[in-house]
Residue, then its C-alpha position, 0 to 999 in steps of 0.5 A: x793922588x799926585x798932581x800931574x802939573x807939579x814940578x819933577x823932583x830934582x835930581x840934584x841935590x846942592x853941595x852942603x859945605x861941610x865945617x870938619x872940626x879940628x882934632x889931635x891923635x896919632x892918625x892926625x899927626x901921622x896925616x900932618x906928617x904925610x902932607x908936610x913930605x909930600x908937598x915939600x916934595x911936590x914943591x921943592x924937587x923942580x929946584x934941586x940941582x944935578x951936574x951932568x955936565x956942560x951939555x947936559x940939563x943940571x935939573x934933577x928931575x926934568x920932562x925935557x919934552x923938547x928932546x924928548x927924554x925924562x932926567x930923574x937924578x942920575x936916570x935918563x930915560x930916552x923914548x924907545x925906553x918908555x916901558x921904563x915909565x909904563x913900569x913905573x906905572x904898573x908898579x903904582x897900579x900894583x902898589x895901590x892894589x895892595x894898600x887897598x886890600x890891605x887896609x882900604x882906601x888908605x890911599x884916599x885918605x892920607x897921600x890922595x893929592x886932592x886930600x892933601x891939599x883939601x887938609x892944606x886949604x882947610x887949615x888955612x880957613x881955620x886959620x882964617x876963619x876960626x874952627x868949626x863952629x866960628x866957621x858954622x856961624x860965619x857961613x849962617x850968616x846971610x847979610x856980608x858985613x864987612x868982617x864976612x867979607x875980609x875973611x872971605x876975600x882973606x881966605x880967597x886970597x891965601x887959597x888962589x896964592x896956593x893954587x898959583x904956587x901948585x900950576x907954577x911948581x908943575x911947569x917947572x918940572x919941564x923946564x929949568x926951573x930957575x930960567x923958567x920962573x924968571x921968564x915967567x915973572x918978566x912976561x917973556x916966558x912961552x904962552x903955554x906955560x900961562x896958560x897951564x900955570x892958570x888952569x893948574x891954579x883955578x882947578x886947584x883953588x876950586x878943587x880944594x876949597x870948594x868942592x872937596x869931598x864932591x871930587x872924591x864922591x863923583x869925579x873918582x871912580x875909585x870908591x867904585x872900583x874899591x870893592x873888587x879889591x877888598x874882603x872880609x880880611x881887609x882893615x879898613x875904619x869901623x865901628x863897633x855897634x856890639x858895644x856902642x848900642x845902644x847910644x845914650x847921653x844921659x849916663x846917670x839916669x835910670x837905665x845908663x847901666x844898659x847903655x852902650x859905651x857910645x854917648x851919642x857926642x857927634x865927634x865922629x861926625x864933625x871931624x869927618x872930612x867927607x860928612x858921614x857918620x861912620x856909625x851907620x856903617x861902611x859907606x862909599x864916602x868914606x876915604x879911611x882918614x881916621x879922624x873919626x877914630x881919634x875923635x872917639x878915643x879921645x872921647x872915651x878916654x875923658x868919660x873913662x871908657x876904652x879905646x877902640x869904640x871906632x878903629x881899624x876893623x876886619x868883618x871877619x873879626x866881627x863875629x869873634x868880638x861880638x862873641x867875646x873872643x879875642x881877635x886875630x892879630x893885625x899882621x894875619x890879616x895884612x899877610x894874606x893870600x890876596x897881599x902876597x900875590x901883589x907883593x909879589x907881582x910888585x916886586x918882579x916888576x920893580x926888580x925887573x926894571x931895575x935889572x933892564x937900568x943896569x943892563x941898558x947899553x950906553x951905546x945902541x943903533x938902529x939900520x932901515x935900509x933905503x928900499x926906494x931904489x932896493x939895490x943900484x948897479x954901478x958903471x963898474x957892475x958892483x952893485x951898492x944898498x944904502x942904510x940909514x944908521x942911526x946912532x945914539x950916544x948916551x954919554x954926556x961928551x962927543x964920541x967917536x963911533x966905527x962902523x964896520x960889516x961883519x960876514x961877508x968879506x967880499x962887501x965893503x962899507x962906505x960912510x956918506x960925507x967922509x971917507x973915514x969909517x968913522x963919525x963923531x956923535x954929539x953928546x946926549x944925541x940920536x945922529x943919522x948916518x947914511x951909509x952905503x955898502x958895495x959889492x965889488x963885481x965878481x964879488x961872492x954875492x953874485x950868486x945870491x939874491x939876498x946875502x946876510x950880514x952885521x954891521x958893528x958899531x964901536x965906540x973908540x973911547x970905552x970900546x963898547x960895541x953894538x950890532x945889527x943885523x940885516x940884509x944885502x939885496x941885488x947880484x953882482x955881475 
């Protein structure tokens, strides 16, 4: 019988650091490779340069949130072009749908930021600290001697350095980077930039050197959402029990001869990121890194055993290899139904966008006419409505723009600070015009209450043009 004074079991269980041992292998080298590009990308694309011109940004990739516009190389995104980044990330939904079907949590595994850096600041504690076992030992270790301490705050150190060059890089991004990083060294940079630099490098520094895989098991709901992505025809990591079981160490013992290929050597399980055992079977902790497989085909490359006890595996395959067939091949599974049909919704959002990039008018306005008063009679009974013309030019010099009507002939335009029916427009600019457009008395309006017409925009530099239509309300007398 239970005691009904003892404590209630706790719900949470403490985080077991996990030591993974260091391996060599093509999947390995290929993950090396991905987080050398992607941090090189992270890190050094706030610092490429991109003329523009003199009233223009030189920053190659900039969030300019000031001006409210977005530069990626020779890209400038304005706010009313938004769907733009909406785009972009539907394609990176879709994107990450087809990975996923295709070969599992490959995402996770390889170009995840919170796995990358984790891989960087396990490096650096391996460099530090020694390879799994020295680090086993050191953190065994109860009493903090002097040697445990240097390490640690050694350790600490390079990690925070890196945590600090992460929340640094990112505020870069909207700002130039070279005047930014100066204002940030000298103390006279703007406080919101410290203070993003700060909650960007301690998340950063506890993220990826402590609770690493705790990101990936409880903050993401990705593993959680994975499932509804995947099938039988998905390659994702897997063991073969049909020719590893049963498990055995001792090879020259009575008996070895109906052991499986598997030697029971746990190198699976130290060079595992997550600190599962892969051999137990698909779980939700696995991000599909591949480590495990490079362990042991290593291992079965020194005790004389093929490759393959731990790969790339499909269910549907399954039944074929445990029968002795061969299975199908890669590109069959990868080229379904399923990765058809997100390629193809992939594409036609990507091929769309880059057909509205082309297509985008380097001239655009926008009418609101002023509806406080709708219309005003003049002392000489013409009647007047005013508009708000809104110009936006998108070249990088100041342009000249004429306004005029198309429809009625009767009605004549009027430009609010000028008697021109032209205005220059500031390079990289939205420029607000009020304009007013008359109807002489005894004009063809009279006899309608509303009468419909265009207004024309012309740039009389390239002689572009854009329009608008809209409404003239009130009667002439």
């Amino acid at each position: 019988m239970s005691d009904d004074n003892s404590p209630a079991p706790s719900l949470y269980a403490s985080r077991e650091p996990i030591f993974p041992r260091r391996v060599s292998g093509k999947f390995r080298n290929l993950k090396w490779v991905i987080m050398i590009v992607t941090l090189g990308i992270y890190y050094i694309t706030p610092w490429l340069r991109w003329d523009r011109g003199p009233q223009l940004p030189d920053q190659a990739v900039l969030i300019d949130l000031a001006h409210r516009r977005f530069f990626f190389f020779w890209i400038e995104i304005w706010p009313h072009e938004f769907y733009f980044v909406a785009g972009l990330l539907i394609m990176a939904g879709l994107g990450l749908f087809l990975f996923t079907s295709a070969l599992g949590r490959v995402w996770c595994g390889y170009a995840c930021p919170q796995t990358v850096w984790t891989d960087l600041y396990i490096l650096v504690e391996r460099w530090i600290e020694g390879d799994r076992n020295a680090r086993l030992r050191l953190h065994r270790q109860k009493k903090m001697d002097a040697r445990k301490l240097r390490l640690r705050l050694t350790k600490w150190i390079a990690w925070f350095l890196i945590g600090l060059a992460t929340g640094g890089a990112w505020v870069f991004y909207f700002a130039d980077a070279p005047t930014l990083f100066m204002d940030l060294i000298t103390g006279q940079a703007h406080p919101v930039a410290y203070t993003t630099t700060l909650i960007l490098t301690l998340t950063t520094f506890f993220f990826g050197g402590f609770a690493r895989e705790q990101i990936c098991i409880y903050a993401c709901p990705w593993p959680r959402i994975q499932a509804a992505m995947m099938d039988e025809d998905t390659l994702t990591v897997g063991y073969r029990d049909w020719r590893g079981e049963p498990r055995g160490k001792h090879r020259k013992s009575e008996g070895a001869d109906k052991l499986g290929d598997c030697i029971d050597c746990m190198a699976c399980v130290n060079v595992c990121p997550m600190g599962i055992d892969i051999r137990d079977g698909q779980q939700m902790e696995c991000i599909t890194c591949a480590l495990c497989i490079d362990a042991c085909d290593d291992v079965m490359a020194k005790i004389g055993k093929p490759r393959g006890l731990i790969d790339y595996l499909a269910l549907s395959d399954e039944p074929h290899e445990r029968a002795g067939s061969t299975p199908r091949p890669i590109w069959q599974h990868v080229f379904r139904a399923r990765t058809i049909m997100y390629t193809t919704l992939w594409s036609l959002v990507g091929i769309g966008l880059v057909f509205a990039l082309f297509i985008r008018p380097d001239l655009e306005m926008t009418v609101a006419p002023v509806r406080n008063p709708t219309f005003v009679t003049l002392s000489d009974g013409s009647v007047r409505n005013t508009y708000d013309v809104r110009l936006l030019n998108k070249h990088g010099d100041d342009r000249p723009f004429r306004i005029t009507l198309k429809g009625d002939l009767t009605l004549r335009v009027q430009l609010e600070g000028t008697p021109y029916q032209t205005v220059t427009v500031p390079a990289n600019e939205t420029f607000l015009q009020r304009v007013y457009v008359i109807a002489p008395n005894g004009s063809a309006p009279a006899n309608a209450e509303r009468t419909e017409f265009r207004f024309w925009v012309e740039d009389l530099t390239t002689g572009d043009r854009a329009h608008t239509d809209t409404l003239f309300n009130g009667k002439a007398n």
